[in-house]
N, C-alpha and C positions, 0 to 999 in steps of 0.2 A: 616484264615480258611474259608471254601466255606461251607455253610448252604444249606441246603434245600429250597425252595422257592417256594413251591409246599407242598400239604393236600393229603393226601390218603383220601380225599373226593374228591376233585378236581379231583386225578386224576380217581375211581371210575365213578364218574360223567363223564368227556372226556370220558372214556372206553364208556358204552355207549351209547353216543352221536355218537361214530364211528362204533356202531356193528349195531344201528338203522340207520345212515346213506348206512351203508354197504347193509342193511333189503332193504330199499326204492331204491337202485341200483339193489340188485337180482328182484324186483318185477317190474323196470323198463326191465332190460333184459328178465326177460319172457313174458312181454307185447310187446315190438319189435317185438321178436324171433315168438310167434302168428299171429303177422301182417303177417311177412313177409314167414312162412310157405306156404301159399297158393300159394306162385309164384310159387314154384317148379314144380307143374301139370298143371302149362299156361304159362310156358317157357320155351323154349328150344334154343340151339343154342350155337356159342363160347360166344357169352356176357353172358346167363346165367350161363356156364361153368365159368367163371370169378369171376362171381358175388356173385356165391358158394364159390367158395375159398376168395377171399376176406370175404363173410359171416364167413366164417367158421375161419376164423385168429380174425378177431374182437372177434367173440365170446370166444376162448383162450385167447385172451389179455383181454376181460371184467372179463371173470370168475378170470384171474392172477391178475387183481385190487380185486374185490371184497376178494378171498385170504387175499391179502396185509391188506385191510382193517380189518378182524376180526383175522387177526394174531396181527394187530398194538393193538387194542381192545383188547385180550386176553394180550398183555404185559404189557397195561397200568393197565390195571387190578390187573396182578401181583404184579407190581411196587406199585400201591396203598397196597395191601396186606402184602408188604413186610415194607414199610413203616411205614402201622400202629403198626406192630410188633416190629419193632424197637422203633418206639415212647413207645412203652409199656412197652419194655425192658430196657430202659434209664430209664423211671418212678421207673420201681420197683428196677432199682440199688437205685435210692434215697431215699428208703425205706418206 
């Protein structure tokens, strides 16, 4: 029979470590996305046409990690939650 191997503290805990890791990603892309605003009105041309799109892909593929990440955080979360309830429900069968 396969046990748990894993605390709905633990996993509590990992939740987050991955919603504040996900925090310090958002607050890394809006520091980039600042930087690199200003090029827009001192560049022009096919390369900056380019570089727009490429900009602009990156930034859906960051936002779709960051996503990923507080969706993974909200399940570990659950998972913890769901856990501890069962732990408590096993308890009180044993009266």
């Amino acid at each position: 029979m396969t046990g748990f191997r894993v605390t709905p503290e633990q996993l509590h805990s990992l939740s987050g470590r991955v919603r504040g890791g996900a925090g310090s990603i958002d607050g890394e892309l809006r520091g980039l996305a600042a930087s690199v605003a200003p090029l827009g009105g001192d560049w022009a041309g096919v390369a900056q046409a380019r570089f727009q799109e490429l900009w602009a892909e990156w930034q859906r593929s960051a936002e779709g990690l960051n996503q990923a990440l507080t969706g993974i955080a909200d399940l570990l979360a659950q998972a913890g939650t769901a856990y501890a309830g069962a732990e408590e429900q096993v308890a009180r069968s044993f009266g």
